[in-house]
ZALONU-359710 format. One line per 3 residues: number of its first residue (from 1); their letters; for each residue z, x, y of N, C-alpha, C. Coordinates in nm, 4 decimals. Each point is the difference from the previous one (the first is absolute). Layout:
BEGIN
NUM) a) Z/X/Y/Z/X/Y/Z/X/Y ~ ...
This chain:
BEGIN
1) xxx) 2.8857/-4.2594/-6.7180/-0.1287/-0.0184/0.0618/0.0140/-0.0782/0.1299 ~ 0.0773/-0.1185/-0.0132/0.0493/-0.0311/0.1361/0.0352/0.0335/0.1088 ~ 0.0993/0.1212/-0.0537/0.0241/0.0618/0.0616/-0.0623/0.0790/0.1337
4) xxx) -0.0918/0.0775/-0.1062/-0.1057/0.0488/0.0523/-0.0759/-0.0138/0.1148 ~ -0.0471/-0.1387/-0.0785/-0.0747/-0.1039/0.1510/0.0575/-0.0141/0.1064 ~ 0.1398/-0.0324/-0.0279/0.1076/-0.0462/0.1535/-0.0360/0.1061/0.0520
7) xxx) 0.0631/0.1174/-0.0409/0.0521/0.1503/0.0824/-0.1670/0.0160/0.0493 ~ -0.1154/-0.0119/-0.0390/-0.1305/0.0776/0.0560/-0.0599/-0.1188/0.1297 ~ 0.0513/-0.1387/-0.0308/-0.0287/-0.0941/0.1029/0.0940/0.0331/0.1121
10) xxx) 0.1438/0.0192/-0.0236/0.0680/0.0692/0.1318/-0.0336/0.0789/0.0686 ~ -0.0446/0.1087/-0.0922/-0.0438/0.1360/0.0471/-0.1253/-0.0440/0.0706 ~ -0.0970/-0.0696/-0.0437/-0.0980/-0.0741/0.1218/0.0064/-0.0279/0.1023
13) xxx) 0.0669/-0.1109/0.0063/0.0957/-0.0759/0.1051/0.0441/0.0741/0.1044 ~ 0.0570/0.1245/-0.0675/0.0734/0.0385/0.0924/-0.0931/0.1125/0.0681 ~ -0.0798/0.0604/-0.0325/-0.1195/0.1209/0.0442/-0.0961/-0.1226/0.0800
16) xxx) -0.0239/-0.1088/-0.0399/-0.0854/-0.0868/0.0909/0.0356/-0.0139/0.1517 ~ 0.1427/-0.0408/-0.0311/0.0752/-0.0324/0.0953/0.0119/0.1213/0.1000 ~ 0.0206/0.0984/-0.0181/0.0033/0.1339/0.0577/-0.1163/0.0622/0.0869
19) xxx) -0.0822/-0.0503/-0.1003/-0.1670/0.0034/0.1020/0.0050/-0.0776/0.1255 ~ 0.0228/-0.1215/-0.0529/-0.0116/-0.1043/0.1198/0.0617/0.0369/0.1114 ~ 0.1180/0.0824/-0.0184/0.0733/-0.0004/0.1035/-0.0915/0.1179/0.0651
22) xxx) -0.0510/0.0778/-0.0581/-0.0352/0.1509/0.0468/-0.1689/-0.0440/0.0743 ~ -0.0197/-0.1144/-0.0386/-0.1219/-0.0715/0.0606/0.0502/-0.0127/0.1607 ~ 0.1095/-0.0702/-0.0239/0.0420/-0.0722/0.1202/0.0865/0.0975/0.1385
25) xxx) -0.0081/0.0887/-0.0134/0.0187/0.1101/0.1037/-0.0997/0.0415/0.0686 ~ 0.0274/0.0123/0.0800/-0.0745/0.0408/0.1812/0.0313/0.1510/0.0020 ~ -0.1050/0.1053/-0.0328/0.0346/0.1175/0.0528/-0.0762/0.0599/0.1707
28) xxx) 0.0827/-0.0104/0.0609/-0.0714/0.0373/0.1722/-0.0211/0.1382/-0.0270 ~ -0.1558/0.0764/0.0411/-0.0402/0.1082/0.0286/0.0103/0.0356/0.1177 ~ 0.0202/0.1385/0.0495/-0.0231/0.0382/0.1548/-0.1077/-0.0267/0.0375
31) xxx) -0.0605/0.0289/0.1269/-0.1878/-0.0259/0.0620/-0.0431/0.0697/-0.0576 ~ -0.1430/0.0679/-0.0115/-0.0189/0.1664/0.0323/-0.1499/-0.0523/0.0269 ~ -0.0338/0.0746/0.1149/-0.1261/0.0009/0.1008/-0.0677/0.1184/-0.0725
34) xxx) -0.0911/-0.0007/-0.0068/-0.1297/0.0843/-0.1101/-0.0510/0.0582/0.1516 ~ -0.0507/0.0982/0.0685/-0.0915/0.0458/0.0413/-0.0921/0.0503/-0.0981 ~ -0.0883/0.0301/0.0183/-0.1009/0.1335/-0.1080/-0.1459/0.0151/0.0876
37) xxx) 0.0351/0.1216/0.1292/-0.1015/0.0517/0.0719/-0.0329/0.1107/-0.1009 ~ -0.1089/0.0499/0.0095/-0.0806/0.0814/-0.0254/-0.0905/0.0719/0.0732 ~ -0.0088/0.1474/-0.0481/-0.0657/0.1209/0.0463/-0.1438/-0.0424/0.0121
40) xxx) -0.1215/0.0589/0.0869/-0.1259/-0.0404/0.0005/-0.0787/0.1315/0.0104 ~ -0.0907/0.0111/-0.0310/-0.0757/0.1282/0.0108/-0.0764/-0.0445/0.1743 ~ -0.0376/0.1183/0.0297/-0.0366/0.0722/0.1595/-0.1241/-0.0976/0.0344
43) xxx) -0.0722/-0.0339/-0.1248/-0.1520/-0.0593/0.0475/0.0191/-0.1593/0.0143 ~ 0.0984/-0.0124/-0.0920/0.0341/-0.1560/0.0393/0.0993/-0.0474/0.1447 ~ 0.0986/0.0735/-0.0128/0.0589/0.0291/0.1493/-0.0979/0.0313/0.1077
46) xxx) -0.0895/0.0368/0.0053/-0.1181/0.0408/0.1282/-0.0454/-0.1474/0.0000 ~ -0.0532/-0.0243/-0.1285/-0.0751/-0.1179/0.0048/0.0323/-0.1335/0.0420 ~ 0.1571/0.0153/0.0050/0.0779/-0.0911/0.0698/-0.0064/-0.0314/0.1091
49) xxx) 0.0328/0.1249/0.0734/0.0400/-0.0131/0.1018/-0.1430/0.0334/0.1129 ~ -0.0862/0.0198/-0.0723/-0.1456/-0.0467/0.0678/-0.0389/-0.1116/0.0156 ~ 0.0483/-0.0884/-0.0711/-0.0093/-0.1509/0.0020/0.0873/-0.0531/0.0509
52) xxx) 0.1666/0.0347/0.0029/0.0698/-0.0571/0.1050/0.0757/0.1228/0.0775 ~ -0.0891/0.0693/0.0919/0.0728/0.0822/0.0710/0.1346/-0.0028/0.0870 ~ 0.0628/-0.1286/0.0141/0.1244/-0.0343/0.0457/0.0952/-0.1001/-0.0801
55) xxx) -0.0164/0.0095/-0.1513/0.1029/-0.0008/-0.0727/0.1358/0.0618/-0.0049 ~ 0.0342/-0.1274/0.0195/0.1801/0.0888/0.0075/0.1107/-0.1098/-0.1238 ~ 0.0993/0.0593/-0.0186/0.1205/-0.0271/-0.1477/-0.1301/0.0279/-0.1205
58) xxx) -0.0915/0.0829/-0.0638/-0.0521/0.0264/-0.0820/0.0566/-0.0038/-0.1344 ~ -0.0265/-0.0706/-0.0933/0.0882/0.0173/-0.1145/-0.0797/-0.0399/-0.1245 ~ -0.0369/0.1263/-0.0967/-0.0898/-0.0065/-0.1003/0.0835/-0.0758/-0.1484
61) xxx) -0.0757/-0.0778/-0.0866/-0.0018/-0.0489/-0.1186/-0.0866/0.0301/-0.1079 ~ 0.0302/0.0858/-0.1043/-0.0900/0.0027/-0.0654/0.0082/-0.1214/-0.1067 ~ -0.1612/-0.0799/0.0146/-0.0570/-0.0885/-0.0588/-0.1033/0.0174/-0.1132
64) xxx) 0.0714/-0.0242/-0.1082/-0.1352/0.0534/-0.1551/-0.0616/0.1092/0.0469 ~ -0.1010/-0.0309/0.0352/-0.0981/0.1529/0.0286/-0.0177/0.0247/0.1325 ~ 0.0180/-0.0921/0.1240/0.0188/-0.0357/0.1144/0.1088/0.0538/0.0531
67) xxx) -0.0015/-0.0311/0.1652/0.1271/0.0501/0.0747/-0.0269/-0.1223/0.1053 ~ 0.1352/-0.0606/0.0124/0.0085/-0.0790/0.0698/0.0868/0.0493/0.1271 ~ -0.0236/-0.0413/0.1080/0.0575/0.0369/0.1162/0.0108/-0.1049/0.1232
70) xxx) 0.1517/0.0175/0.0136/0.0381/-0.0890/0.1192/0.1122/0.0484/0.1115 ~ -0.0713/-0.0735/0.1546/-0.0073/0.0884/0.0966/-0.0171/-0.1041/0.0901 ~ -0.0236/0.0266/0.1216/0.0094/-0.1016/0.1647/-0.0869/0.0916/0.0643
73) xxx) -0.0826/-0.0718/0.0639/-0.0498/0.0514/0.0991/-0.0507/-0.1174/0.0797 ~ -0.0172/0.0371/0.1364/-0.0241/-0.1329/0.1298/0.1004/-0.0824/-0.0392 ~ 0.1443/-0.0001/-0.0758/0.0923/-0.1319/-0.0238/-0.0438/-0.0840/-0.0804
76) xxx) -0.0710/0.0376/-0.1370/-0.0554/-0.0884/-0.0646/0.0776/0.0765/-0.1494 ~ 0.0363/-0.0437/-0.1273/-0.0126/0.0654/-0.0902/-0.0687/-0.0009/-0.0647 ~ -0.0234/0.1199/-0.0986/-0.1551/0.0100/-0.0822/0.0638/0.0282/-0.0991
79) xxx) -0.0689/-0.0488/-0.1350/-0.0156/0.0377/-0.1547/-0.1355/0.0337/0.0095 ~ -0.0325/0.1565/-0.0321/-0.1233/0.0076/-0.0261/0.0378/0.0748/-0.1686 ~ -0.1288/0.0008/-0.0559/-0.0188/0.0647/-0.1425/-0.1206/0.1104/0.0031
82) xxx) 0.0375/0.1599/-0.0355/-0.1178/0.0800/0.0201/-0.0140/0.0333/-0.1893 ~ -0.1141/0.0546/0.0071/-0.0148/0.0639/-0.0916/0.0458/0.1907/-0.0019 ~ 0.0121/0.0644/-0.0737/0.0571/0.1388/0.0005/-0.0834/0.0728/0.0776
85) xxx) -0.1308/-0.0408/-0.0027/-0.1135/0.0700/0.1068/0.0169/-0.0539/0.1232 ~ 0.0378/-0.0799/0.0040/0.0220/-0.0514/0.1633/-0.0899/-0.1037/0.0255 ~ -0.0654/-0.0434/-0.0609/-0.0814/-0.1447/0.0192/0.1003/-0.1019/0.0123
88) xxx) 0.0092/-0.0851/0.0871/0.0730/-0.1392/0.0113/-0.0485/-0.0701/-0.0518 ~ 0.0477/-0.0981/-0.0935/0.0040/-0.1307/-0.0733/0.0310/-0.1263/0.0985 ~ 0.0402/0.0404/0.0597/0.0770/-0.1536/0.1192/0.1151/0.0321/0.0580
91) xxx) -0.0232/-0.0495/0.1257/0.1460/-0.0142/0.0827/0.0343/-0.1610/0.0193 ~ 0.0961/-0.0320/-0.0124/0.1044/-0.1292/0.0644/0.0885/0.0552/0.0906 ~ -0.0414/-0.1031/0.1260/0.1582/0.0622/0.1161/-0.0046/-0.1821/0.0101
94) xxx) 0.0954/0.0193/0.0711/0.1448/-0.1260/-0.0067/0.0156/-0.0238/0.1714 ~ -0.0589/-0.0242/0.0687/0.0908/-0.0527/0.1438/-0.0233/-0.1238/0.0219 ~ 0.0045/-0.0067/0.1644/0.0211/-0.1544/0.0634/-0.1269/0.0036/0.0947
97) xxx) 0.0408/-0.1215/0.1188/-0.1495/-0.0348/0.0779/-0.0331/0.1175/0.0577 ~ 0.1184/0.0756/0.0618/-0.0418/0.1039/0.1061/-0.1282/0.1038/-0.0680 ~ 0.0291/-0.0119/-0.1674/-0.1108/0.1008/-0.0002/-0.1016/-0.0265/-0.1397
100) xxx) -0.0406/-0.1092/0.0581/-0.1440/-0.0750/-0.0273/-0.0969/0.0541/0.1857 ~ -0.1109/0.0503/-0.0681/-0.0910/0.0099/0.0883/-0.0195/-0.1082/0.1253 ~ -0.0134/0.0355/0.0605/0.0112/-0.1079/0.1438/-0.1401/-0.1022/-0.0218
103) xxx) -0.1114/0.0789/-0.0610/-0.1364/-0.1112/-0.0307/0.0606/-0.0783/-0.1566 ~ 0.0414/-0.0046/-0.0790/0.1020/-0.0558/-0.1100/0.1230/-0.1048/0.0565 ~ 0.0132/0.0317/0.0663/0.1487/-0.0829/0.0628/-0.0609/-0.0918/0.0818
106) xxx) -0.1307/0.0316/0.0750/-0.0386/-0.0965/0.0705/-0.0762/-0.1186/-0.0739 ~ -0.0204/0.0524/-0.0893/-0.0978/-0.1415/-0.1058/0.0808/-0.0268/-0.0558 ~ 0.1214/0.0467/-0.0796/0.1136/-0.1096/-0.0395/0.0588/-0.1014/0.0657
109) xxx) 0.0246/0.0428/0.1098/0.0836/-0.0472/0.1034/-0.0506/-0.1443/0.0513 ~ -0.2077/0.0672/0.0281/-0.0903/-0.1521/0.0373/0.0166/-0.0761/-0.1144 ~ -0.0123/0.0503/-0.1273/-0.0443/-0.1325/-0.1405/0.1034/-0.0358/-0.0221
112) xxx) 0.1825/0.0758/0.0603/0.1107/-0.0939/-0.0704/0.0938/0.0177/0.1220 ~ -0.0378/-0.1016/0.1190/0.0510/0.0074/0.1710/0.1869/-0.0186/-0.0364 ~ 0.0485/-0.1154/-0.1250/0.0883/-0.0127/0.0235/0.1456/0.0979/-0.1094
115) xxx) -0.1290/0.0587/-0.0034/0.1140/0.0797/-0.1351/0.0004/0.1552/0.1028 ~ 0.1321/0.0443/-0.0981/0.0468/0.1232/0.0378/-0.0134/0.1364/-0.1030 ~ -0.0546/0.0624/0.0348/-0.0354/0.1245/-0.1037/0.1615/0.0785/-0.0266
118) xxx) 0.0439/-0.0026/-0.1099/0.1034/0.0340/-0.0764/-0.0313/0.1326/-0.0356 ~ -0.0854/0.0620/-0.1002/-0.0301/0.0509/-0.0290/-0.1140/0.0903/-0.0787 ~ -0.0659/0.1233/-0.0107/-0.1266/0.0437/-0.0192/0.0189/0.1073/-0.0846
121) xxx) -0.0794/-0.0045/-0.0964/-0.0601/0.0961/-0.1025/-0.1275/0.0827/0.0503 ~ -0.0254/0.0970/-0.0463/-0.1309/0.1093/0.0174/-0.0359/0.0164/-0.1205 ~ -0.0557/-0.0064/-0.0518/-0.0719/0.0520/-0.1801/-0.1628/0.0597/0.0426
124) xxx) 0.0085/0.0904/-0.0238/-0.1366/0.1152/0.0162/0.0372/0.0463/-0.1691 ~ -0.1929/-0.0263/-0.0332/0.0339/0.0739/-0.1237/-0.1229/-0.0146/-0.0632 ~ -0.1000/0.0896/-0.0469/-0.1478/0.0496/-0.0344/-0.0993/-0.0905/0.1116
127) xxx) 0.0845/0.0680/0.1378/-0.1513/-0.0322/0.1129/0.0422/-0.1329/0.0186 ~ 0.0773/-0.1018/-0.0385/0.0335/-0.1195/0.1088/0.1400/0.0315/0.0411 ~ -0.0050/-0.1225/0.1030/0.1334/0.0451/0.1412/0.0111/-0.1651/-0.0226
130) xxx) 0.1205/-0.0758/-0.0389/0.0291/-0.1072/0.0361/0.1423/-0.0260/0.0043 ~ -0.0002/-0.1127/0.0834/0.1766/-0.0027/0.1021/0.0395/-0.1503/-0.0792 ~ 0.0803/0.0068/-0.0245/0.0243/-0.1200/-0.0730/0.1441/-0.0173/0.1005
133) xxx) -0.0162/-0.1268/0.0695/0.0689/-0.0768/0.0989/0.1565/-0.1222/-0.0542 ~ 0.0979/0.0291/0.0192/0.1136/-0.1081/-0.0325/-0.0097/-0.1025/0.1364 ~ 0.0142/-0.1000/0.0343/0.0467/-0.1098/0.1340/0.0644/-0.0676/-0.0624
136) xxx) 0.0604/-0.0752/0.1420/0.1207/-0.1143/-0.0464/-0.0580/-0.0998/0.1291 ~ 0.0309/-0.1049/-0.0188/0.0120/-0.1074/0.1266/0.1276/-0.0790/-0.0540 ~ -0.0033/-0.1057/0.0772/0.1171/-0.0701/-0.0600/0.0448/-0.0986/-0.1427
139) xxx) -0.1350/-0.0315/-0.0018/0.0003/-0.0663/-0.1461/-0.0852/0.0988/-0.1100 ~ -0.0374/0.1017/0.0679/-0.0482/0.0701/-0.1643/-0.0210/0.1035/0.0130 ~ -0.0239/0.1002/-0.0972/-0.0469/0.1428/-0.0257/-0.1627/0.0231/-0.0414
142) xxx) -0.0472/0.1117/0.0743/-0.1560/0.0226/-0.0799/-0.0042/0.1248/-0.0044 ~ -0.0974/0.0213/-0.0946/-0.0192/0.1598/-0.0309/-0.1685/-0.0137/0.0134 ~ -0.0583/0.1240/0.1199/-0.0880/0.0154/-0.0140/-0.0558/0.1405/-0.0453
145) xxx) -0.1443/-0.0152/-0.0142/-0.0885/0.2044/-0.0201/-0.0549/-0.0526/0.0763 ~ -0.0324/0.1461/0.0604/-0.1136/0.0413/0.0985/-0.0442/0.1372/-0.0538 ~ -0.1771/-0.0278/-0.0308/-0.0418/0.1285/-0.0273/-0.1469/-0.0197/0.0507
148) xxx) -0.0630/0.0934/0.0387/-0.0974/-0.0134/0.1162/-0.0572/-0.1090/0.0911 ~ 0.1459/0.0009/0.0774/0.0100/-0.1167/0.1096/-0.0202/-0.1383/-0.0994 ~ 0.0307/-0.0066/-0.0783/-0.0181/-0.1594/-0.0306/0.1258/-0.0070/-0.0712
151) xxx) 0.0930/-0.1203/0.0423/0.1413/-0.0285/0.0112/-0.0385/-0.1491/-0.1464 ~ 0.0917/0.0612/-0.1101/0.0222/-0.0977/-0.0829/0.1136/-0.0503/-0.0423 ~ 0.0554/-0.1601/-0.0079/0.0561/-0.0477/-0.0060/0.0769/0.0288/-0.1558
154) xxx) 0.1069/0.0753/-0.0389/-0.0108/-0.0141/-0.1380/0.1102/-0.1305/-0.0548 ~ 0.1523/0.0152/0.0671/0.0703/-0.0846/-0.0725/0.0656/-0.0809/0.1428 ~ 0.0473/-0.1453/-0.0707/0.0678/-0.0492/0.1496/0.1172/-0.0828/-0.0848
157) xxx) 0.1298/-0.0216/0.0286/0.0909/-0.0154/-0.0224/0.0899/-0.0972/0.0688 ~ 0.0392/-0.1458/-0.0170/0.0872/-0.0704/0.1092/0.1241/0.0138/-0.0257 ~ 0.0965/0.0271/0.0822/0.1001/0.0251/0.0090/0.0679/-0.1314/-0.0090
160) x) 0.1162/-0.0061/-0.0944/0.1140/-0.1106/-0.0542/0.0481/-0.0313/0.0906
């Protein structure tokens, strides 16, 4: 019976031990980059490109029941989301000062003389248009919105 015990506690021991080690290995995978564009039907493609007639790098996602699509146009990038009929849900584009509206740039510019506009968001989406503003000055960061001309302060940040 002793026996027994020894030989099945080794046999433990030793399968424990074996794990641990098999714990303790690093297996490195290669990269692998996922694209997954997708096909669109004719009415949503029209409907696109009625709304941004100078979209260019076009590249569809299909999203749950949605199609998401991203693209440049005026040097800005856009995530917009349509529906299969072609109704838009929202666009986000991504640039800098140059392309914030010149009446937008000028009221940032007066309410924050010593900061520098970094960077600008566009979010349009069920009938509002608002620009949500990045600046820097030297001791801090702010993030503002602007949505029918009235510029709001949202976050401000001092720099370490």
């Amino acid at each position: 019976m002793k026996k027994k015990f020894v030989f099945i506690m080794a046999v433990l021991l030793f399968s424990n031990s074996w794990l641990m080690a098999q714990k303790d290995s690093v297996v490195s995978l290669p990269i692998i980059t996922v694209t997954a564009t997708t096909q669109v039907s004719n009415e949503l493609n029209d409907a696109f490109f009625k709304a941004f007639p100078d979209a260019i790098n076009v590249n569809w996602y299909k999203f749950d029941k949605d199609y998401l699509v991203k693209f440049i146009q005026n040097d800005m990038e856009h995530n917009s989301l349509f529906k299969k009929n072609g109704w838009m849900k929202y666009d986000v584009s991504f640039g800098y000062a140059e392309n914030l509206p010149d009446q937008h740039r000028q009221m940032v510019e007066d309410a924050y003389p010593e900061f520098k506009i970094i960077r600008t968001f566009r979010v349009v989406e069920g009938g509002r248009d608002i620009w949500v503003v990045n600046l820097e000055s030297i001791n801090s960061f702010v993030t503002t919105r602007l949505e029918n001309n009235e510029l709001e302060e949202v976050q401000r940040f001092n720099k370490s």
